[in-house]
N, C-alpha and C positions, 0 to 999 in steps of 0.2 A: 919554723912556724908555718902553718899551714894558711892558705887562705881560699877564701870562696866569694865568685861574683853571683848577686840576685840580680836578673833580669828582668824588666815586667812585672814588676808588682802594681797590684789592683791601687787604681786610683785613692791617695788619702792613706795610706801603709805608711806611708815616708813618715808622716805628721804625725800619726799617729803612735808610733814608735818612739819618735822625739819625743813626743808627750809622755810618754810611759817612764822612756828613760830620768824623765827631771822629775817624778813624781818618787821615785828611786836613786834620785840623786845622783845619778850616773850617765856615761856619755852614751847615743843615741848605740854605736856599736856593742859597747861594753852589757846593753841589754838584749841586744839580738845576740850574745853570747851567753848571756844567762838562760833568754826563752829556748835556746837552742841544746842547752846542758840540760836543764831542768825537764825538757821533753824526750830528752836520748836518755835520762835517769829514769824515767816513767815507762819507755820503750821496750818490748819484750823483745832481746836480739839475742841469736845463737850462736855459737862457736861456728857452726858452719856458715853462717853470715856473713861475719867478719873474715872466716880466710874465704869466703869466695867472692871478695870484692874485686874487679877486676881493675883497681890500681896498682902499676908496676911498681914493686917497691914499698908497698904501704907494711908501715911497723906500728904495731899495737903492742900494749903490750895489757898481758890474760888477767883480770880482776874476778875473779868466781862471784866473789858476792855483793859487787858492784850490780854482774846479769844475772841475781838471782839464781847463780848456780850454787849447789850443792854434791860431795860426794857421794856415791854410793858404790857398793859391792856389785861386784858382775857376778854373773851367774853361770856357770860353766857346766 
């Protein structure tokens, strides 16, 4: 399981978050995991994106139409 520290957030984020979260019935983190799916589901990210993350080690795994990918024919 992955995890991430915020630093620094603008005065009143905290509280305000909390608040979001009980308006959704869920716990204060459990919403900064939904605002954070929900914006990376909205996000146009490309294959070459993702493998040139430069985390040692980082495993994805490919959803084509998750990022809006589609196949097509190559053209030779």
């Amino acid at each position: 399981m992955e995890q991430i520290v915020v630093r620094n957030l603008p005065p009143g984020t905290k509280a305000m978050l909390k608040a979001r979260a009980e308006r959704h019935h869920r716990s204060t983190e459990a919403e900064v995991r939904a605002i954070i799916a929900d914006s990376l589901d909205r996000a146009s990210i490309s294959l070459v994106d993702l493998v040139a993350t430069d985390d040692v080690g980082v495993d994805f795994e490919f959803e084509p139409e998750r990022l809006g990918a589609t196949a097509r024919d190559s053209e030779l």
